[in-house]
ChimeraX commands (.cxc) that place a marker at each C-alpha (Angstrom):
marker #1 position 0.04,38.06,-0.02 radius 0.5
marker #1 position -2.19,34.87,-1.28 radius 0.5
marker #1 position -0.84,31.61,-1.86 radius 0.5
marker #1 position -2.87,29.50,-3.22 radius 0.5
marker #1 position -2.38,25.34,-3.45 radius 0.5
marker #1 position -3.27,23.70,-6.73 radius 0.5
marker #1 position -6.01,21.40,-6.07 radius 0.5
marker #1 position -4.72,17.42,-6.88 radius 0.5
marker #1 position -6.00,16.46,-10.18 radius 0.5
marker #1 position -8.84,13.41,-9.94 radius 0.5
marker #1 position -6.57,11.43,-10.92 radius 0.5
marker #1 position -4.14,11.16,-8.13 radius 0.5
marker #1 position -3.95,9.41,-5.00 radius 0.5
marker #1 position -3.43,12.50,-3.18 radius 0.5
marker #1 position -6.79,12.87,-2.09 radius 0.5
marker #1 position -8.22,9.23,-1.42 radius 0.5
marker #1 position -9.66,9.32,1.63 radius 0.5
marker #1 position -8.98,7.24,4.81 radius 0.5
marker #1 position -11.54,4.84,6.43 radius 0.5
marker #1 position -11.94,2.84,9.41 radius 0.5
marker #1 position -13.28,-0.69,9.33 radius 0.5
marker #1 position -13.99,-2.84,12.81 radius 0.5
marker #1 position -10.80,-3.16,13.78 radius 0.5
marker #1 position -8.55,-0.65,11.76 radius 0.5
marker #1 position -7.86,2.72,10.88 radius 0.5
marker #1 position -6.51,3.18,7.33 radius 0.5
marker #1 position -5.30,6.74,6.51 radius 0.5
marker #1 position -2.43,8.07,4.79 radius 0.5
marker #1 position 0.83,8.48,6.22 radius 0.5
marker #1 position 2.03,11.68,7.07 radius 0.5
marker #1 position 5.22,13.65,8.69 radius 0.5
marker #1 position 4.17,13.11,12.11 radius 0.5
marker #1 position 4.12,8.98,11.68 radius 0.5
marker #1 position 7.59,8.48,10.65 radius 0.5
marker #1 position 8.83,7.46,13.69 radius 0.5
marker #1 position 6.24,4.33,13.68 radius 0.5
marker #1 position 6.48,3.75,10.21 radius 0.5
marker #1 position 10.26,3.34,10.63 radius 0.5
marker #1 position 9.74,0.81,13.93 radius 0.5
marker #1 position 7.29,-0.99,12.03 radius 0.5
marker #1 position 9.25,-1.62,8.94 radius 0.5
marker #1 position 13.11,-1.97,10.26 radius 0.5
marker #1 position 12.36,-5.63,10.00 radius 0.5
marker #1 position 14.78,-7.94,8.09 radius 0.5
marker #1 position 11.48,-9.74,6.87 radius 0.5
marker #1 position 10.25,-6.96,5.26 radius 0.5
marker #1 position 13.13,-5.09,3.91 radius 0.5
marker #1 position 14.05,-8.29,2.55 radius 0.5
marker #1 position 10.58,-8.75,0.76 radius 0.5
marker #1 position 9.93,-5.23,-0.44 radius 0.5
marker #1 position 12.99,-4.29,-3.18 radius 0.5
marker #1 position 12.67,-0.23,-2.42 radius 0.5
marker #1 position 13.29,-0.10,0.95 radius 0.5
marker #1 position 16.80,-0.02,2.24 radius 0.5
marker #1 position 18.36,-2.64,5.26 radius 0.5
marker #1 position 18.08,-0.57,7.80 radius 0.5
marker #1 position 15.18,1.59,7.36 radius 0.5
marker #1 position 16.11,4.41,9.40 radius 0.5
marker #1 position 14.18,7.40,10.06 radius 0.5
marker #1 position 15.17,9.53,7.52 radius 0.5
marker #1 position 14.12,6.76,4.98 radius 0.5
marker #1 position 10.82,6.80,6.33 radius 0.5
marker #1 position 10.54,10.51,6.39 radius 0.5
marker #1 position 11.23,10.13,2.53 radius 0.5
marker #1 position 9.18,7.67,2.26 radius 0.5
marker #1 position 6.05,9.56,3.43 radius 0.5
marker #1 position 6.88,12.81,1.27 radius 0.5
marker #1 position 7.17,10.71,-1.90 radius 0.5
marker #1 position 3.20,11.16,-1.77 radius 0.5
marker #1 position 3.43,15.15,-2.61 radius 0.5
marker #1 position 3.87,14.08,-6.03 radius 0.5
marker #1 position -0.11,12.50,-5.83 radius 0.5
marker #1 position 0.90,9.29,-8.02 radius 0.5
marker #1 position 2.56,7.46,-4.55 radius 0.5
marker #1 position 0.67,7.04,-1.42 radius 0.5
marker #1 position 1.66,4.91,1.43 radius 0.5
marker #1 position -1.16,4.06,3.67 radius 0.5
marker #1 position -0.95,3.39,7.36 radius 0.5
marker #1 position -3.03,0.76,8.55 radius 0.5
marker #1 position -3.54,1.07,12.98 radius 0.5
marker #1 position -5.26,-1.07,15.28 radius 0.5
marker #1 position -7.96,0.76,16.41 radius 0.5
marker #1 position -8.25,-0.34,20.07 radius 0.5
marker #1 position -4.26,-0.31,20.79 radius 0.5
marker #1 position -3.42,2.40,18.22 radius 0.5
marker #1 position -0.52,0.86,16.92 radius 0.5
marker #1 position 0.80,1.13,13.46 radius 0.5
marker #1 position 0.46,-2.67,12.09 radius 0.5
marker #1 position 0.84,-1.98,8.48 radius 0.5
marker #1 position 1.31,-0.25,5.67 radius 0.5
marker #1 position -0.51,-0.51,2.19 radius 0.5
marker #1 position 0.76,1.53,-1.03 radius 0.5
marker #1 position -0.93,2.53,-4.09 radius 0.5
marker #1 position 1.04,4.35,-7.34 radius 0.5
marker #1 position -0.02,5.34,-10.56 radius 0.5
marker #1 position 1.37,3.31,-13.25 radius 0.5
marker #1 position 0.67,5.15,-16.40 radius 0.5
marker #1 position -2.39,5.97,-17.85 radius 0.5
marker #1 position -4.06,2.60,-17.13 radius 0.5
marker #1 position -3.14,0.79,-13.73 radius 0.5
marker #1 position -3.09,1.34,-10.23 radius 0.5
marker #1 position -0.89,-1.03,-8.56 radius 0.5
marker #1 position -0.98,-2.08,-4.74 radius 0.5
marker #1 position 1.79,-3.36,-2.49 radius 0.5
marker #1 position 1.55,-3.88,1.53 radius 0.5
marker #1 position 3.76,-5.17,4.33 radius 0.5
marker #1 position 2.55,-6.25,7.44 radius 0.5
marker #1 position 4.32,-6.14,10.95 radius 0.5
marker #1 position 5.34,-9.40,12.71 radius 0.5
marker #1 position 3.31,-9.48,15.71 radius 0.5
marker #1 position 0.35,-8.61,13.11 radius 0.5
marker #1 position 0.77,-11.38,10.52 radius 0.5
marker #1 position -1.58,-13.91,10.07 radius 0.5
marker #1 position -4.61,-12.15,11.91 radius 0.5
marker #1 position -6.50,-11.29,8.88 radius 0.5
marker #1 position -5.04,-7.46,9.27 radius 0.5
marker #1 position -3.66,-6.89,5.12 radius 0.5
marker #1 position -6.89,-8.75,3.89 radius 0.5
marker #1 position -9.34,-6.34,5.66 radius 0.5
marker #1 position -7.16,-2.88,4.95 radius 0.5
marker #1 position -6.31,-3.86,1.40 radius 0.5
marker #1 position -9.72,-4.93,0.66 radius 0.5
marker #1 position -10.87,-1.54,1.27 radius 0.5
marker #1 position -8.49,0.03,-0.36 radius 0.5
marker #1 position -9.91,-1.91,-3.57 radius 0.5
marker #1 position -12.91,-0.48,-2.85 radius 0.5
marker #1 position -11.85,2.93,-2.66 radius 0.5
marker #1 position -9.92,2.62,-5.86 radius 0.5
marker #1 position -12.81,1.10,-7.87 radius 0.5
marker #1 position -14.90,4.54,-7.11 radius 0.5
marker #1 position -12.10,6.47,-7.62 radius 0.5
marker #1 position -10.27,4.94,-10.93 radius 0.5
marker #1 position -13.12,3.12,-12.36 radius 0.5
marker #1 position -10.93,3.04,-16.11 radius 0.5
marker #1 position -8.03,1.86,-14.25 radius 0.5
marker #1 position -7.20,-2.06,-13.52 radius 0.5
marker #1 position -5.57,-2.49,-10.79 radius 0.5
marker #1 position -2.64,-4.83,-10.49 radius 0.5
marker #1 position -0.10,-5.96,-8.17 radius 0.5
marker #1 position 3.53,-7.72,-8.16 radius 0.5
marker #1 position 4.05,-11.09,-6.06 radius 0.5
marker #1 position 6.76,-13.99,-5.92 radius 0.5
marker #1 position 4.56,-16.55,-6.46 radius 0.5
marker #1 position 6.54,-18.44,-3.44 radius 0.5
marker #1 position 5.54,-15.74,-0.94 radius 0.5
marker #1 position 2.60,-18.12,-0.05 radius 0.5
marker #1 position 0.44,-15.92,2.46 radius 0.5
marker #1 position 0.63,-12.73,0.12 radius 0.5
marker #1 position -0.34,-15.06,-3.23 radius 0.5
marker #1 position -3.29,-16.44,-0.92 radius 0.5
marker #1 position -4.49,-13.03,0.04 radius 0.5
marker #1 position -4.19,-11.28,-3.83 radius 0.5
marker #1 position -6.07,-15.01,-4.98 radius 0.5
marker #1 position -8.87,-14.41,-2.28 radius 0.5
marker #1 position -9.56,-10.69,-2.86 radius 0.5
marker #1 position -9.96,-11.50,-6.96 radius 0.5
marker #1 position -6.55,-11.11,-8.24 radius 0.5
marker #1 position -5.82,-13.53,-11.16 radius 0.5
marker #1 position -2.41,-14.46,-12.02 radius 0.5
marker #1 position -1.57,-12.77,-15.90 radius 0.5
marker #1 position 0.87,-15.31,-16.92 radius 0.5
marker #1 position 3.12,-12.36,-17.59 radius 0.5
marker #1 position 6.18,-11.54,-15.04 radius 0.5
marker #1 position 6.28,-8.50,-12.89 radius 0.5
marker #1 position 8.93,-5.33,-12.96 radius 0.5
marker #1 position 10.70,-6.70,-9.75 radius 0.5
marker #1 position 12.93,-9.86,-9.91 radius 0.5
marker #1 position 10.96,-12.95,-9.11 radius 0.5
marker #1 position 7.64,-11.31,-9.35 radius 0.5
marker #1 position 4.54,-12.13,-11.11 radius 0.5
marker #1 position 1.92,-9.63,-11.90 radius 0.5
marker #1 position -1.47,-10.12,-10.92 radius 0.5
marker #1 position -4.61,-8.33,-12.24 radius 0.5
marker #1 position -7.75,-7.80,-10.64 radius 0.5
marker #1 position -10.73,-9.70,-11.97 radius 0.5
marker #1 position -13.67,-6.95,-11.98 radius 0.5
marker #1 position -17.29,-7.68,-11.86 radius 0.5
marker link #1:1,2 radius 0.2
marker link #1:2,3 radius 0.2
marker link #1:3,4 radius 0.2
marker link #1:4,5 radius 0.2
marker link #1:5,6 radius 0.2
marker link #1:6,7 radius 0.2
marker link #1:7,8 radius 0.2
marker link #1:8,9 radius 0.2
marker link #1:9,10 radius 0.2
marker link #1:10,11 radius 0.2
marker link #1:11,12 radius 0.2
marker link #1:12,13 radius 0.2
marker link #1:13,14 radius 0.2
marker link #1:14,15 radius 0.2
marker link #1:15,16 radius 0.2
marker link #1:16,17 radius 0.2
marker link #1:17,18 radius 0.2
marker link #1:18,19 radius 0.2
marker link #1:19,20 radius 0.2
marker link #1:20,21 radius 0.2
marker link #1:21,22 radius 0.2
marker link #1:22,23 radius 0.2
marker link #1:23,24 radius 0.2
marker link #1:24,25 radius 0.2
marker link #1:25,26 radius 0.2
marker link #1:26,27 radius 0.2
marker link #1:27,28 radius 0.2
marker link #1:28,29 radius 0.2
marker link #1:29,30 radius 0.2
marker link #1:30,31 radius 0.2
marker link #1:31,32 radius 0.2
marker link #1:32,33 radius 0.2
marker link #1:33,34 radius 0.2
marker link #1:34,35 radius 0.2
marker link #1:35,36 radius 0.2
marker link #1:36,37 radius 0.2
marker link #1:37,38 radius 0.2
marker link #1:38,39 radius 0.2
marker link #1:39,40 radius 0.2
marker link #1:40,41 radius 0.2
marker link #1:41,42 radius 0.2
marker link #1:42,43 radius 0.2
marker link #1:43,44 radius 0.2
marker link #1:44,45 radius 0.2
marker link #1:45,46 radius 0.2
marker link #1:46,47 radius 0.2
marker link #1:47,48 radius 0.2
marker link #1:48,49 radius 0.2
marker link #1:49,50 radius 0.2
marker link #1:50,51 radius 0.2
marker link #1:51,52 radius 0.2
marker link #1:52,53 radius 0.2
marker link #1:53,54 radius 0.2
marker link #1:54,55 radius 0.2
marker link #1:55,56 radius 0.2
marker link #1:56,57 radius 0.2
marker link #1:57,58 radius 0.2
marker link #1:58,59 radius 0.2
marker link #1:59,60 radius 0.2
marker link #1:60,61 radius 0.2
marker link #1:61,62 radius 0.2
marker link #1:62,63 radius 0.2
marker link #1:63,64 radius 0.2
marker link #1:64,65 radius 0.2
marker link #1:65,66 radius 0.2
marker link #1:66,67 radius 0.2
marker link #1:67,68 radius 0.2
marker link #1:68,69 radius 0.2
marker link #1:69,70 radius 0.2
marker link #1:70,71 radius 0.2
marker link #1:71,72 radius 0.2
marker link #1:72,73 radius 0.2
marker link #1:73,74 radius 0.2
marker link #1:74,75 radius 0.2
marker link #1:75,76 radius 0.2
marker link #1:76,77 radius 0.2
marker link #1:77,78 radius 0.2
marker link #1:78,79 radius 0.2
marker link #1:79,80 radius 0.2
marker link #1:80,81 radius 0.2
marker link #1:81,82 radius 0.2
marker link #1:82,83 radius 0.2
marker link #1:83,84 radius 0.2
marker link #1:84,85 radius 0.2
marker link #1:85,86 radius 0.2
marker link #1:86,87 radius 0.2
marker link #1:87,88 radius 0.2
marker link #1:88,89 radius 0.2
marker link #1:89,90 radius 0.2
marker link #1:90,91 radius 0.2
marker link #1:91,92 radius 0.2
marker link #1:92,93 radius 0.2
marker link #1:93,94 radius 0.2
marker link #1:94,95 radius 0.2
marker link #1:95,96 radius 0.2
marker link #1:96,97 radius 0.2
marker link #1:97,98 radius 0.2
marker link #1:98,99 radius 0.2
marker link #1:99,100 radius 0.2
marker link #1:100,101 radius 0.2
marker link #1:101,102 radius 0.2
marker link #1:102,103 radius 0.2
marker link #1:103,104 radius 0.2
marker link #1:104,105 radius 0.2
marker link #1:105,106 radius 0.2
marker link #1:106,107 radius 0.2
marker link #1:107,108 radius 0.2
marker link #1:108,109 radius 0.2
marker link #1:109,110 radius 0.2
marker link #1:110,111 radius 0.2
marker link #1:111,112 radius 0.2
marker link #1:112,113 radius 0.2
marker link #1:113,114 radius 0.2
marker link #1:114,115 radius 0.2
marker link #1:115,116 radius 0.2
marker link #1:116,117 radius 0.2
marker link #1:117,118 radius 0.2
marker link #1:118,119 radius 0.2
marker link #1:119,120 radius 0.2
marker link #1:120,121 radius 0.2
marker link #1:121,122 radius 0.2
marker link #1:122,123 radius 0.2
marker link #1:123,124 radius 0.2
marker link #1:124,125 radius 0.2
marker link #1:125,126 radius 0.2
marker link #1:126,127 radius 0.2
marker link #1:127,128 radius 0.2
marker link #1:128,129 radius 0.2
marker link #1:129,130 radius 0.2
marker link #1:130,131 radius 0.2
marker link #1:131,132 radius 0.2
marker link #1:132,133 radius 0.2
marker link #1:133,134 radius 0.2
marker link #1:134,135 radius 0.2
marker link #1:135,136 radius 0.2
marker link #1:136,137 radius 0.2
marker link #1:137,138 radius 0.2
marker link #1:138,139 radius 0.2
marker link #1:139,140 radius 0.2
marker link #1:140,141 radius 0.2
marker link #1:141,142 radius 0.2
marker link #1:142,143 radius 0.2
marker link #1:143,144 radius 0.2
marker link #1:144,145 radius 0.2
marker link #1:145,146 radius 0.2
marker link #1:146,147 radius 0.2
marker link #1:147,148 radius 0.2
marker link #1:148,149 radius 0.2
marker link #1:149,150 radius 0.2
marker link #1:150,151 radius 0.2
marker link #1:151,152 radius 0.2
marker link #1:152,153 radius 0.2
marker link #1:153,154 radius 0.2
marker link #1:154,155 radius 0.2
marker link #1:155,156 radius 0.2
marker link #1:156,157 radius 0.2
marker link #1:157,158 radius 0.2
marker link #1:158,159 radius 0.2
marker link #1:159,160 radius 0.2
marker link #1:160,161 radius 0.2
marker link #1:161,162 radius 0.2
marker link #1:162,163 radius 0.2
marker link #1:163,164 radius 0.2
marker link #1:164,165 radius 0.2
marker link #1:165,166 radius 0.2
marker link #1:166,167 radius 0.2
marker link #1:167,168 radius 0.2
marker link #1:168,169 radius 0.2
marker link #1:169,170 radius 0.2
marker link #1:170,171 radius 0.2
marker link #1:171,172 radius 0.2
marker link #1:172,173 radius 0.2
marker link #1:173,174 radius 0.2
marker link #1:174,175 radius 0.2
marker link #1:175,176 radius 0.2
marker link #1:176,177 radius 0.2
view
């Protein structure tokens, strides 16, 4: 008996490929990382920021999590510290129709403000410009979340004037060369 996987269309995130920069490793998430995933992100600060995920984020929420990617239009990325190994943050991407690719990241506490999300979601950007070169890609931000506005401004997000999906949000569009 054969069985035989359909390969994931070119368009899906299913296949985008990890990468390591200096300091981090940036891969998807899979079964295996659930019980980091769910440390890093049972945090009041970040279930409070990010509308999807439940207060507490248990185990089982981050096993669910991570298989919401078989679908190929979800992936959650992990984002570790190379030299300590730790899981520091995650970075999503997801399909929105024919024309978008939007992003969304949280970082861990002991992580924030070290430059971490800049470095792993700029290249994610990158990988999603060779990938989805028709698609723009956009994200959703309270424009009072200071630090995350900052970061979408200095990677070449511009604000569309429009508001987001989410409560509170504003979408943001990047500004391609």
């Amino acid at each position: 008996m054969f069985l035989f996987r359909r390969a994931a269309p070119r368009d899906s995130l299913a296949t985008l490929p990890g990468f390591e920069t200096e300091r981090l490793r940036v891969a998807a998430l899979v079964a295996r990382d659930a019980e980091a995933l769910r440390r890093l992100t049972d945090d009041p600060a970040i279930t409070g920021a990010v509308d999807f995920l439940p207060e507490p984020f248990t185990l089982a929420d981050a096993r669910g999590l991570i298989a919401s990617a078989r679908r190929g239009s979800d992936r959650f990325n992990g984002v570790w510290e190379r030299e300590g190994r730790a899981l520091v943050a995650v970075v999503g991407t997801h399909l929105r129709g024919e024309g978008a690719v939007e992003i969304g990241y949280w970082v861990g506490g002991a992580a924030r403000g070290r430059g971490i999300a800049t470095e792993a979601v700029a290249g994610i950007l990158d990988l999603l410009a060779r990938r989805f070169p028709h698609r723009s890609v956009v994200a959703e931000c309270r424009p009072g979340n200071v630090a995350s506005w900052g970061l979408l401004r200095k990677l070449g997000f511009r604000d569309t004037g429009e508001e987001g999906h989410r409560p509170g949000r504003r979408l943001l569009m990047l500004a391609r060369p």
